[in-house]
Every structure is written in structure tokens, then in C-alpha cells.
C-alpha positions, 0 to 999 in steps of 0.5 A, spaced: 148 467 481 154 468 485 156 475 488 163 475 487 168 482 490 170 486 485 176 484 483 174 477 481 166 480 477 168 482 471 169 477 465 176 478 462 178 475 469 178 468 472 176 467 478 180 462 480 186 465 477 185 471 481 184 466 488 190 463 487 193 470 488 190 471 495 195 470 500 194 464 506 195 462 512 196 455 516 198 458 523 193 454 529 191 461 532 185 462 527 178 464 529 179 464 537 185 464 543 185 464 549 191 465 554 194 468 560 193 475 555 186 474 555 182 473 548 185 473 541 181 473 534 184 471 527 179 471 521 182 470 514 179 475 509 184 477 505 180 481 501 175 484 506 176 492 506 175 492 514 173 487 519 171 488 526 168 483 533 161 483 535 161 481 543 155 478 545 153 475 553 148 471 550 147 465 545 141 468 542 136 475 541 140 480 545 144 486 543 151 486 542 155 488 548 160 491 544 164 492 538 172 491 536 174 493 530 180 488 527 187 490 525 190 488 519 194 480 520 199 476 516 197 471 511 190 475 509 187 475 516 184 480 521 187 480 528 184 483 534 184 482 542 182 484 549 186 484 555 181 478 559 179 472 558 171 473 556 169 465 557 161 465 557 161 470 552 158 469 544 161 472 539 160 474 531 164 476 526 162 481 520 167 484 514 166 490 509 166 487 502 165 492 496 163 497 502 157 493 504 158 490 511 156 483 511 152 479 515 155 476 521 158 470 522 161 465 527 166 464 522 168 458 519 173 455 525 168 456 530 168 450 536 163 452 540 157 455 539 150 456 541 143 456 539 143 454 532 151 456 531 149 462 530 154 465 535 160 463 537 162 462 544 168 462 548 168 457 553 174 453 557 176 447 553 178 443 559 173 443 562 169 439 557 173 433 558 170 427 561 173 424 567 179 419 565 180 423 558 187 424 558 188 417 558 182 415 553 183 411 547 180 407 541 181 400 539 189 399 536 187 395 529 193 394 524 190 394 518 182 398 517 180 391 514 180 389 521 174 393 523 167 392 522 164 398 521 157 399 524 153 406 520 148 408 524 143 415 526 144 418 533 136 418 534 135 412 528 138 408 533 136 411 540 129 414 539 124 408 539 120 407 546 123 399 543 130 402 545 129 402 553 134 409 552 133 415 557 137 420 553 133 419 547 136 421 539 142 424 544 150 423 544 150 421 551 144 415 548 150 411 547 152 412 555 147 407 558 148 401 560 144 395 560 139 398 556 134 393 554 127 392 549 120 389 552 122 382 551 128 383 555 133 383 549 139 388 549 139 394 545 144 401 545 151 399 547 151 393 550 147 391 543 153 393 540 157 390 544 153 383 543 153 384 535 161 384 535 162 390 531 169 393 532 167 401 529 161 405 529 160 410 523 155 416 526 152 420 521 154 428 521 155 429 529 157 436 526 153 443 527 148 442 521 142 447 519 137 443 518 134 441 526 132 448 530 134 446 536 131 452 539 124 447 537 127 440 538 120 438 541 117 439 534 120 432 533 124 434 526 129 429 523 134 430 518 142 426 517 145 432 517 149 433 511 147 440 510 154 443 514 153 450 517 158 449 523 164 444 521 167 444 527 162 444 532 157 438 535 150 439 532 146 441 539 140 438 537 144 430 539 146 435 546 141 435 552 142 443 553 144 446 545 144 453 548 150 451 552 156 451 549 159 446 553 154 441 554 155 438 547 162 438 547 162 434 553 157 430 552 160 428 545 166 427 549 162 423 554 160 418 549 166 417 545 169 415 551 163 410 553 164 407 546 171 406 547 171 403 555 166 399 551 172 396 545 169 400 540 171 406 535 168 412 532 167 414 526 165 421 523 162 422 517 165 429 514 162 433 508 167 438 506 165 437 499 159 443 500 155 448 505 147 448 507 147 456 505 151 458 498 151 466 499 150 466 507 155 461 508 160 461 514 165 461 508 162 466 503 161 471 509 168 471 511 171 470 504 166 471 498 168 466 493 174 463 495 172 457 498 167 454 493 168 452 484 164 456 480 162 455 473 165 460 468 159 465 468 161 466 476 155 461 478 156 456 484 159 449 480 155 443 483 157 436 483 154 436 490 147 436 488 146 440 493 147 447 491 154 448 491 161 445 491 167 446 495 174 448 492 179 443 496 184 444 490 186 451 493 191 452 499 186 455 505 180 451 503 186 444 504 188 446 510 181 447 513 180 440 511 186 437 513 186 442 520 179 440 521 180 433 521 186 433 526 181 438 531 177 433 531 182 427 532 185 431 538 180 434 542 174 428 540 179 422 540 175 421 534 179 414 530 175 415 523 174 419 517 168 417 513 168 423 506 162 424 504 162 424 495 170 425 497 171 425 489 169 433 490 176 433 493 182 432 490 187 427 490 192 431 494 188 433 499 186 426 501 193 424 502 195 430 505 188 428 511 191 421 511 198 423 513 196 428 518 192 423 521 196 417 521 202 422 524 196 423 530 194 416 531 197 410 526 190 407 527 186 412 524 183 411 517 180 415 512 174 412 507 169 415 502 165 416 496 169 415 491 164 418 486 160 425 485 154 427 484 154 431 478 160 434 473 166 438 477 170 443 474 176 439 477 179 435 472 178 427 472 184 425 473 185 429 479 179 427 483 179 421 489 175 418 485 174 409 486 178 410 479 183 413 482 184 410 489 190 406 487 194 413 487 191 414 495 195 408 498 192 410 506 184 412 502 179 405 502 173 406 497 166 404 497 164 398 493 159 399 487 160 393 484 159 389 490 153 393 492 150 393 486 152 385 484 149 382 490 143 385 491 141 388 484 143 396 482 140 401 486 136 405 481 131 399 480 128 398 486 126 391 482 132 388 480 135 383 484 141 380 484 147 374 485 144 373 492 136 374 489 137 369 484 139 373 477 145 370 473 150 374 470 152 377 476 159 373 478 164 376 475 162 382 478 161 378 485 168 377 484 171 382 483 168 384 490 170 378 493 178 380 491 176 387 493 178 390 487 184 389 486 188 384 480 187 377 480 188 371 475 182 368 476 178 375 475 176 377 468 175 384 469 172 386 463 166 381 464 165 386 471 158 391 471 161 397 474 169 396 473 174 394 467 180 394 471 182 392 478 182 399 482 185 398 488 193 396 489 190 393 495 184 390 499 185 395 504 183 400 499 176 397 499 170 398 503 164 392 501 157 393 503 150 392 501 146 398 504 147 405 508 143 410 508 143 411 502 138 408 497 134 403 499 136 400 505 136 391 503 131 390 507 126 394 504 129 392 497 129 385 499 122 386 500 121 391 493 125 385 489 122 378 491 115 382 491 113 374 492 117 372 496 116 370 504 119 373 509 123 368 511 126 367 504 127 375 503 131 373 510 136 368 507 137 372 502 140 377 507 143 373 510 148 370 503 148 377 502 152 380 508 155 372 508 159 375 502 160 382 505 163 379 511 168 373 507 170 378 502 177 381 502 177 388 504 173 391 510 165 390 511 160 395 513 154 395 515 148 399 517 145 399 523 139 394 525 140 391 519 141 384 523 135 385 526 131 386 519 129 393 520 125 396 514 124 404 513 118 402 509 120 402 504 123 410 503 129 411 499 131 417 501 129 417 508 134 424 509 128 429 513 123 423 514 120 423 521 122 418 525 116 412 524 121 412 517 127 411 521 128 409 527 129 402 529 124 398 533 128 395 538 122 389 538 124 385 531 130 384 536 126 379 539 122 377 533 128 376 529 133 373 534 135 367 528 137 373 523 141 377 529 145 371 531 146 369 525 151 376 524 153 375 530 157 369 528 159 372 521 162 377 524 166 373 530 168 368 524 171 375 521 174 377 527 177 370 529 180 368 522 184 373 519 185 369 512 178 374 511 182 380 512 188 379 507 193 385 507 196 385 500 194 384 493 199 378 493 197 375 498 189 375 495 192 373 488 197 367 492 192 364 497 186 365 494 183 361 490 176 360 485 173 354 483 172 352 475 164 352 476 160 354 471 152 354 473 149 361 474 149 364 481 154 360 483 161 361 485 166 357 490 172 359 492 178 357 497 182 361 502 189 356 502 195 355 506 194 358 512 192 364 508 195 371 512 197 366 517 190 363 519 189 357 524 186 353 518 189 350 513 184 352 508 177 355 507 172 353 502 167 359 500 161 357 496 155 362 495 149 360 491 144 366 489 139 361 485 132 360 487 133 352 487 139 347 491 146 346 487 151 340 488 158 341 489 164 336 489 169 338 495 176 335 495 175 329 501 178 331 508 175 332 515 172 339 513 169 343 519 161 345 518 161 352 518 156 355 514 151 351 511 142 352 510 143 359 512 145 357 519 152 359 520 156 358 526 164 361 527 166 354 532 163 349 527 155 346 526 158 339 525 163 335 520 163 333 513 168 328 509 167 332 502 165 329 495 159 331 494 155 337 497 148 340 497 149 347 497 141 350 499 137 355 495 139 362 497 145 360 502 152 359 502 156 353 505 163 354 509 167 350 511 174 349 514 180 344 514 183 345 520 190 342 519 
């Protein structure tokens, strides 16, 4: 049960009526200052008796050095201050509430921290900016469907012996050059760079609660959507956690090398719930304020994860959407990936995207456009997918691409299109237009969604696997239990063939084009890293399966009749053939689609398990895809009429003129 403070305990008042009546505050001074004047303290606890700072010299198990009693501010908060700049010092805050002083915390904006983030620390922001800071910026797009998003796991992607990386599991991982596996092969950066990915969407670089890191050689692992610190970088991804600065540079250190490299980052943000629901930075500094409930008083859950966040009330917005410009401002961060954004509100989304854009017109902001469980927030004021046409700058993940392609993710055994299950094409198409209206798309025949969702192909974000469930590999392998490996690879490769063609914006995660596996885990979130960590020797194995992506990818790039930006422009130049045998769909991208070089590009997919012909218009058409072969400059030339499509494979094709 939550301890809600006096005013809001008993049962004849709502605890959202009575929060609503606290006053706010949206100045840029909260938590910590520091000026010619020396150091300054804000914390907002409107309701706290009385508040004090607790001053520390060390990060970790030593007494306090002093003890500042706070002062009554505007808008609900506590000020104090000293005459000195105090950097190097660590610092807590603690407040009365119902005469009992709470246990300390570093508040809820604290950006430095050490140890655990435990105490929060005063350091010189300055000093923590790379060389060539002021002039570091990421790659200009000008519509978020021109990226290729890349999602990956600091230490999944650096941690193997494979990777030939020194900073192993580290921010700064992603700052070696030249990095190679045992056969010779490049991994890390120049593995990226050799991919052609535009944007790398790291998981939680925030200060989550689930690694110690005064116990990093304990080899411990999680994904990190357990936020203690939201404003802060995890220590374990630094070389020194108990330094507060450490991790602030060598986070900046590696935004930098990614973007001297051409490529983007990307944070995944989890403000729809806390690790801690009663000893929270949030409930410490304001008991109650920041979180739903339900109307016994208890913690409202549509996380799944204990609690929910309560974006709906003032100051809880103004965290996020300040939260997200810190970290574009002092990170150079170019994306924002929400996590079960549909905990949010639709007011909220739109307020972070304005004031992202207003920073950098190239950010973007993308999430989950589900919960994990019922929320107290009304349905129609959720960032659901349902509701994304009412968050004009907000993408969407597609479930109906997803799930259509390679068999929906409660059943690890059921295929999909691309494995051979008919029934699946309308839902495919619906991916294909990226959910948005179409003439030749009969919605009511989709799995997932009876309307198109989205007001433009800008608002979605294709894919068949994350972290999230199992990656497509190990489903491949749990679907086609009888098939060889080289047959479960084709499918893989139609599978992101469709990703990649589709309108919208394709997404990835990482080591997927070199077929990695997690053995099989679905939920690898605190799995060691034999479970996680890519194996930089299936680069080599599997070198036909990496190059076919990254021609995939250079076909996207290269062809913009790919990333069309409206919904009009999908319904005007996109076009489905009349085809009518399962687990097949042809379609042709016409008259220089989005001011493509070519003329006309024609896209069939066949999922079925034996080859499909296909009649295709006479003409001197360019080879691109053919057999699970793929090449962006053309594999050779063919006159139309009619045309063997393989089993498990698309065929591509381009009229120049």
C-alpha cells in the first residue's frame, strides 16, 4: 500500500483531486546551482513539513560533513545555499513528511552522481566536454524515415572476447577504431559504419538500479529499465562509477566518436515507472505526487513493474519534457525511444516533441504505443498506436508488421508471411503502407488493426525483433523446428526485405545480420552474458547474411521511393498487384516515387515454402533482389513477362527510365 501524507489518507478525498491543488514549479534551477555565488539547492516538496541538505566528501560509507537546513521557495519548493563552490562534494536531500524525516535522497534531478547514485555530486560541467564538443553534432535527416535504426545493448554489443574491444560493456566501447573479430572481420564502430546504419538506439544509458557497481567484476547484467537516476549515465557503462565525471565524459566521448562516424544516438527513456515504488527519488521528495494510483491508495500498474507514472499532472510533465531537452543539450543525444509510451499522455508526447524539435529539428521521438497493464488514464488520452494520428512529430512501433511477418510473439511456434503461413497478407500490407489509408488496403481483413492509424508513414517504425521477446533468430529456429539453417537465413533475409521496403522507418536489432541468437531466451533482461552477447565470430560464418543487409540497407538509403513522407504520396505512387495465392503480395513503387532516380520499382515477396510465377509488365528491368541474393547497383537484367519468384525470397526489380 502506498503511504500517502496526511492530506491525501483519508477516504473521503481523491488523491488526484488533492495533487492537483499542489503548486508547481518549471524554473531550470531545480536540484543544484552553481555560480560565482557559490552553490545553490531547489527541491520541489510542496507538502514537506521542513527540508534540509546533507553534505558529504565522498560518494560512498562516510559521515556527513555537514547539514543545511532549506528555506521555504516559490512554487512548492525548498531552497538552500552556501557561499563556495563545493565541487567534489556529494550531497543528499531528506524531508519531514508527517513528522518523520524520510530517508535520503539525491533528488529526482540529480545529474551527477556516484557510486550506485546514491549521493549526488557537485562536479563542473565544463570540464566533462570532449575535445571539439561545442562544435559536435549528429547526421541532419529530414524526415525520421530516413533513418536505420540499429538497437543494441552496451555490453551485448562489446563484451564477447569475439569483439576485439578494450573497453569491454563500456560507453567508451563505441570509441576504438579498427576493432576486428578472430578472422579479421570488423566489429564495433567500423562494424557500424560497414552495416550502414544511420542511428544507433542504445538501451537504458541512464542510472538504473539493477547492476552494483561497487561489484562490477560480479559480471552482473540487466537492460536497465529499472530507472533509479534519470538524469545521470549508469556508472557500470563508465571505467570509474565512483567518479562522477568519469561517466559524463566518457558518455559524451562516445556520443562524439558515433557522431564523427555519420551516426546518431538514440536513448531509450522509461519515464512510465521507477525501480523503487515507496523509496523512490520521487516518493521521497514528494510522497504520492508523481505516481497513478488505484482508488484504495495502492500503486496503479500499467507498467507491469510495480508502478506507474503520472505524466497527466504538471510537474510530473515538466520532468519529462525538461529531462529530454538536458539530455539533448548537455548529450548532443538526437533521439528519443519511449518506453510503454502509452503510460503517457497524449499531451505530454506532443509537448516533448515541440520542445525537442525547437533544439534540433532533426530529433525524433518514437515509442511503445501500448501498456502493460490497465491504467487509470483514459483511453483516449493515451499515446496509444490507436492514438498516434493526434501526435503528428510521435512514430509508432508496428505490431501488425511484426507479428504478420514472423508469426505473433505469444507463440513461439507460430510462423508467419515469410515462414510460409497464409492468411497474413493484408496484415503485411497494412505494414507495407505503414498504416496509413490506402485504396488497396482492406483494413478490416488486418490482424492487429481495423483502421489506418497513422496520418502519415513518418509515424511508424517497421520491424520484426528487439529485445523484447524472442529475437528472430531463435524464433526462426523455435517456428521452422525442421528446417536448415540456410532455409531459417532466408527467411530472415524476406523478413527484413519487407522491413527495409516498407514505408516508414526500419528498425533493427543488433547482430541480427550476422544471425545471432540468445539461445533461445525470451526475456534475456538479467541473463548472463553467454545469453546476450553477440559473437563476433558468426560475422565471419555468416558473412552472405551481413552483406546481404548491407545492401538492403544501401537500397533504402539510395532510393527514396522507399521513405515516402506523406500519406498521399503512399496512396498516389504505391501500387498492389491483383494477385491471389497465399503468401504472395507484388506491389510497384510508380513514377519516380518521391522523386526516386527510377522510374518504377517493382516489389514481390513470396513467404510460401515452394516457387511462385509472376507475370511482370515487359521492359528492360534492372535485377535487384532475386533468390535471396540481393544487390542495391543491380545483379543483372531482365526483359519482364513471366518470372520465377523462389521459395522464402523476394524478387526486386527497377525500370531505370
Amino acid at each position: 500500500m502506498l503511504a500517502l501524507s496526511a492530506s491525501v489518507a483519508t477516504k473521503a478525498e481523491n488523491p488526484d483531486a488533492v495533487f492537483q491543488t499542489y503548486p508547481t514549479y518549471s524554473g531550470e534551477d531545480l536540484e543544484l546551482t552553481v555560480d560565482s555565488k557559490g552553490t545553490h539547492w531547489r527541491l520541489w516538496s510542496p507538502k514537506a513539513q521542513a527540508a534540509r541538505v546533507i553534505l558529504y566528501d565522498s560518494d560512498r560509507n562516510t559521515q556527513a560533513v555537514d547539514t543545511i537546513d532549506m528555506t521555504r521557495g516559490e512554487g512548492g519548493t525548498w531552497v538552500a545555499a552556501v557561499p563556495r563552490q563545493l565541487y567534489g562534494s556529494f550531497y543528499t536531500f531528506s524531508i519531514l513528511d508527517n513528522g518523520k524525516w524520510l530517508d535520503e535522497t539525491p533528488g529526482v534531478w540529480a545529474k551527477a552522481v556516484g557510486t550506485n547514485g546514491h549521493r549526488a555530486a557537485v562536479i563542473d560541467f565544463a570540464a566533462t566536454d570532449p575535445e571539439g564538443w561545442e562544435s559536435d553534432k549528429g547526421p541532419a535527416i529530414a524526415h525520421i524515415n530516413d533513418a536505420v535504426i540499429y538497437e543494441m545493448h552496451h555490453r551485448d554489443f562489446s563484451v564477447d572476447p569475439s569483439s576485439g574491444i578494450v573497453n569491454k560493456g563500456k560507453f567508451l566501447a563505441l570509441t576504438e577504431p579498427s576493432t576486428t573479430s578472430p578472422d579479421g572481420e570488423a566489429t564495433g564502430i567500423d562494424h557500424l559504419k560497414e552495416l550502414g546504419i544511420t542511428h544507433v538506439h542504445i538501451l537504458p544509458s541512464y542510472d538504473y538500479n539493477s547492476v552494483d557497481e561497487a561489484n562490477l567484476p560480479s559480471n552482473q547484467y540487466n537492460w536497465g529499465y529499472d530507472p533509479y537516476n534519470y538524469n545521470a549515465p549508469e556508472g557500470s557503462y563508465s571505467t570509474n562509477p565512483a567518479d562522477p565525471s568519469a561517466r559524463i565524459r566518457e558518455m559524451k566521448e562516445m556520443v562524439k566518436s558515433l557522431h564523427d562516424n555519420g551516426i546518431g544516438v538514440i536513448m531509450d527513456v522509461v519515464y512510465n515507472h521507477t525501480a523503487d515504488n515507496d523509496n523512490s527519488n520521487f516518493s521521497l521528495t514528494a510522497p504520492g505526487y508523481y505516481y497513478r494510483h488505484r482508488p484504495d491508495g495502492s500503486y496503479s500498474d500499467a507498467s507491469g513493474c510495480g508502478n506507474e507514472t503520472a505524466s497527466d499532472r504538471r510537474q510530473m510533465r515538466d520532468f519529462i519534457v525538461n529531462s529530454v531537452k538536458y539530455w539533448a543539450k548537455e548529450y548532443h543525444i538526437d533521439g528519443f525511444r519511449f518506453d510503454l509510451m502509452a503510460i503517457h499522455d497524449i499531451e505530454t508526447m506532443n509537448e516533448v516533441a515541440a520542445a525537442l524539435k525547437e533544439i534540433n529539428p532533426d530529433i525524433f521521438v518514437y515509442g511503445e504505443g501500448w501498456t502493460a497493464g490497465d491504467s487509470p488514464l483514459p483511453v483516449s488520452q493515451r499515446a496509444l498506436k490507436e492514438n498516434v494520428s493526434k501526435m503528428p512529430q510521435v512514430a509508432v512501433f508496428s505490431d501488425d508488421i511484426r507479428d504478420a511477418v514472423k508469426g505473433h510473439y505469444t507463440d513461439a511456434s507460430d510462423r508467419g508471411f515469410a515462414t510460409g503461413k497464409p492468411g497474413l497478407e493484408e496484415t503485411v500490407k497494412i505494414g507495407i503502407v505503414g498504416a496509413t489509408a490506402h485504396p488497396q488496403v482492406d483494413y478490416s481483413k488486418g490482424n492487429n488493426s481495423k483502421f489506418a492509424y497513422a496520418s502519415a508513414p513518418t509515424q511508424i517504425i517497421n520491424y520484426v525483433s528487439c529485445h523484447d521477446d524472442l529475437m528472430l533468430t531463435d524464433k526462426l529456429r523455435k517456428s521452422m523446428p525442421d528446417a536448415s539453417e540456410a532455409d531459417r537465413q532466408r527467411a530472415a533475409r524476406l523478413a527484413q526485405t519487407i522491413v527495409f521496403t516498407s514505408q516508414g522507418t526500419p528498425f533493427m536489432f543488433a547482430g541480427e545480420e550476422i544471425f545471432r541468437d540468445k539461445k533461445g531466451v525470451h526475456n534475456s533482461y538479467k541473463s548472463p552474458d553467454s545469453i546476450n552477447a553477440i559473437d563476433w565470430n558468426l560475422k565471419h560464418v555468416n558473412r552472405e547474411q551481413f552483406d546481404y543487409y548491407r545492401e538492403l540497407i544501401k537500397l533504402r538509403k539510395e532510393h527514396p521511393a522507399f521513405r515516402m513522407a506523406t500519406a498521399d504520396q503512399v496512396a498516389r505512387h504505391l501500387k498492389f498487384d491483383n494477385v491471389k495465392e497465399p503468401n504472395l503480395i507484388s506491389y510497384s513503387l510508380k513514377d519516380h516515387a518521391n522523386g526516386d532516380q527510377w522510374k518504377e520499382i517493382k516489389v514481390v515477396f513470396n513467404g510460401a515454402d515452394e516457387a511462385r510465377e509472376v507475370k511482370i509488365p515487359r521492359g528492360k528491368w534492372l535485377v535487384i533482389a532475386d533468390d535471396g541474393r540481393i544487390s542495391a547497383s543491380g545483379l543483372g537484367e531482365s526483359k519482364g513477362g513471366k518470372m520465377t519468384v523462389a521459395p522464402r525470397s523476394a524478387l526486386i526489380l527497377a525500370l531505370p527510365q
